[in-house]
Each structure stands twice: as structure tokens, then as C-alpha cells.
N, C-alpha and C positions, 0 to 999 in steps of 0.2 A: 600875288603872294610875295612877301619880303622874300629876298634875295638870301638872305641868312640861313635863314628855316629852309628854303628849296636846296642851297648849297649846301646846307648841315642837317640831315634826318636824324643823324645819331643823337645831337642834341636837341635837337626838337622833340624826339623822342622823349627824353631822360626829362626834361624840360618838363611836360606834359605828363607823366608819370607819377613827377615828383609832386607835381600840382593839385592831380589826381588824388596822389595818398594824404597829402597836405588837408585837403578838404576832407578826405574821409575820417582823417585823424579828428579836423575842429569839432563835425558834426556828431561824434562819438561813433558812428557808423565801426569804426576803428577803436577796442575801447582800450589797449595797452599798448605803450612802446617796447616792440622785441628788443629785452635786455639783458637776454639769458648770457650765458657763455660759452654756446655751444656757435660752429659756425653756422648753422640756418638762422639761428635770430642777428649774429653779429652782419651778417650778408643781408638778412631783412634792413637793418636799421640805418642800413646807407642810403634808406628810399625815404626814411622818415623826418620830417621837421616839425618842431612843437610849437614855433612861435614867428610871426609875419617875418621877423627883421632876418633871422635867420633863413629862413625861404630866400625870401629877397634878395639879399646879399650872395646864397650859394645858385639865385637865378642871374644873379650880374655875373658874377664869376664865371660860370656855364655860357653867358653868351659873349663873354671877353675872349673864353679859350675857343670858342665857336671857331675860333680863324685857323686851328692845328686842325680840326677835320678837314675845313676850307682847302688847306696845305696836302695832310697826308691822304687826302680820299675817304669815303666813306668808310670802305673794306678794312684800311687801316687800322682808321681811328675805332671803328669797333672793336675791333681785334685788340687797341690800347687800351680800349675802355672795362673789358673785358679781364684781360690780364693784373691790371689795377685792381677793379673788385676783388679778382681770385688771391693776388698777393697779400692786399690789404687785409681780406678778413681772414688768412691764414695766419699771417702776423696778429693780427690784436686776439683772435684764437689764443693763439701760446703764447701770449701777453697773459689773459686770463687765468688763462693754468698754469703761469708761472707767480702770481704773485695777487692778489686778493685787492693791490693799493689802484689798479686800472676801473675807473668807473667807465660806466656803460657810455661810447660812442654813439650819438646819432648825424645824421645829414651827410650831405654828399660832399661835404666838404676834403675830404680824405684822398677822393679820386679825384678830386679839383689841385688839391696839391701834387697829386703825383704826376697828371697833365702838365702842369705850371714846371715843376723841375724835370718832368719830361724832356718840356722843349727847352728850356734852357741846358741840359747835359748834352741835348744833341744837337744843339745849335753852336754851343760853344764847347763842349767838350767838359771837363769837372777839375777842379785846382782849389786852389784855401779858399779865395773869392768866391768861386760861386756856392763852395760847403757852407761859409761860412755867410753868404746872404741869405741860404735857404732855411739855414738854423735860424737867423734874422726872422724870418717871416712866416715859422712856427712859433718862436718863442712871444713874441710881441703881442699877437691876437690870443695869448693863454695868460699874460699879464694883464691884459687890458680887461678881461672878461672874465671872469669865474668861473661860467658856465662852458667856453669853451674850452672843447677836448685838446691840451696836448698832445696826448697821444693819439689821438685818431690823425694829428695834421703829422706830428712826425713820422705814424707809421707810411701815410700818404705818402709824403716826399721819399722815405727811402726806399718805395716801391717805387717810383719814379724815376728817380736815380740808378735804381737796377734796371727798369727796363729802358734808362734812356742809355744807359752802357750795354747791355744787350744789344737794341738797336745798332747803335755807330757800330760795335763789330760784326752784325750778322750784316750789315748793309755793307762792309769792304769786301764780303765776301764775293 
């Protein structure tokens, strides 16, 4: 067994799940992307991807952050992974009910960002720099592509940024 997968379940998991719905989505098995605006479909749709490249890309990114479970432990990083979900789809929630111009967010991309500014807030702590490279690395993938969600990356990151500021001060405790 790869060393990755054995030293990461959380992502093996989510990895395989996503793969999972991935295929039940192409084969219609799955005949709609949940796009309501309620949180059970906003919370569904972080499992869903419509098209290879997308997969793909949010399975590289899932096995690059493979190394923060590696770091924090399983128990942890579930516990990250978890908290992410629960922030993010509260956020794009009241994103929805706040304004009609939010289109429907899918893939795990979201929680990828929040892991990604996770560990850069509690690795280096937060100052203009790193706000201002995380802004970098939502806004760029929303110019480049059309179809990617701004808002699903920025809600990502600034649930990250909370819980990577959470963190550093529940951890000086």
C-alpha cells in the first residue's frame, strides 16, 4: 500500500468518495447537481464534479495537501476537514440568501482552499502578504476560467483563515 494513502485515510477517503460520486454523476445513476440554496444541497455539492479536468485537478490538490493530515494526524485533520465543510457551506448559505448574483458552487475545491490557507496562517501566522497572496490564488483560477467558482474559493479561504487563526490561539493555550 502507498505510504500516502496508509499515512492519510482522511484523504483517501474524500479521494474515493469523490471518485465514487464522480462516476455515478457521468453514468446518470446521479441524474442532478444539488444546486438548491438550502445547506443540504450546498453541503451535497462539495462532493460533486461534472467534468474529468475538474476531478483531476481537485484530486492533485487533495493529494499535494495529503501532507497537513501527514503533519496534523488523522484526528486532527478530520476534525479540519470537517469544520471547513460546516463553515463553508454556512457561508455560501447566507451568501445565497443574501443576494440571487451567487451561482451554484460545485467540487471540493473550497475545502482545498481552506486546507491551503489553513496551513499557510498557521505556519506563518496572517499580514498583507499572505492576505494578499491568498486573494492571488482565488482571484486568478476565476479569471482564467469562467466556470470556476469565485465564490466557492473565496468562501474556502476565509474559512481557513478562521480556522487557521483559531487554531494558532487555541494551540498557545
Amino acid at each position: 500500500m502507498d505510504s500516502t494513502v496508509k499515512n492519510s485515510p482522511v484523504c483517501a477517503f474524500i479521494a474515493s468518495s469523490v471518485i465514487l460520486i464522480f462516476s455515478l454523476y457521468t453514468t446518470s445513476v446521479i441524474k442532478s447537481v444539488p444546486c438548491g440554496k438550502n445547506m443540504k444541497d450546498v453541503f451535497l455539492s462539495s462532493f460533486v464534479h461534472v467534468d474529468s479536468f475538474h476531478l483531476f485537478s481537485n484530486m492533485y490538490a487533495l493529494y499535494a495537501l495529503s501532507r497537513v493530515e501527514r503533519y496534523l494526524g488523522t484526528k486532527k485533520f478530520f476534525s479540519l476537514v470537517i469544520f471547513l465543510l460546516f463553515v463553508n457551506t454556512l457561508f455560501e448559505t447566507t451568501l445565497h440568501k443574501v443576494t440571487d448574483k451567487i451561482s451554484c458552487s460545485i467540487g471540493f475545491s473550497g475545502v482545498l482552499f481552506g486546507i491551503m490557507t489553513w496551513e499557510i496562517v498557521t505556519n506563518r501566522g496572517i499580514d498583507i502578504h499572505i492576505a494578499s497572496s491568498i486573494m492571488l490564488m482565488v482571484i486568478l483560477p476565476s479569471l482564467q476560467f469562467k466556470n470556476v467558482s469565485f465564490s466557492g474559493h473565496l468562501v474556502g479561504s476565509i474559512s481557513g483563515i478562521i480556522g487557521g487563526v483559531l487554531y494558532n490561539k487555541i494551540s498557545k493555550l
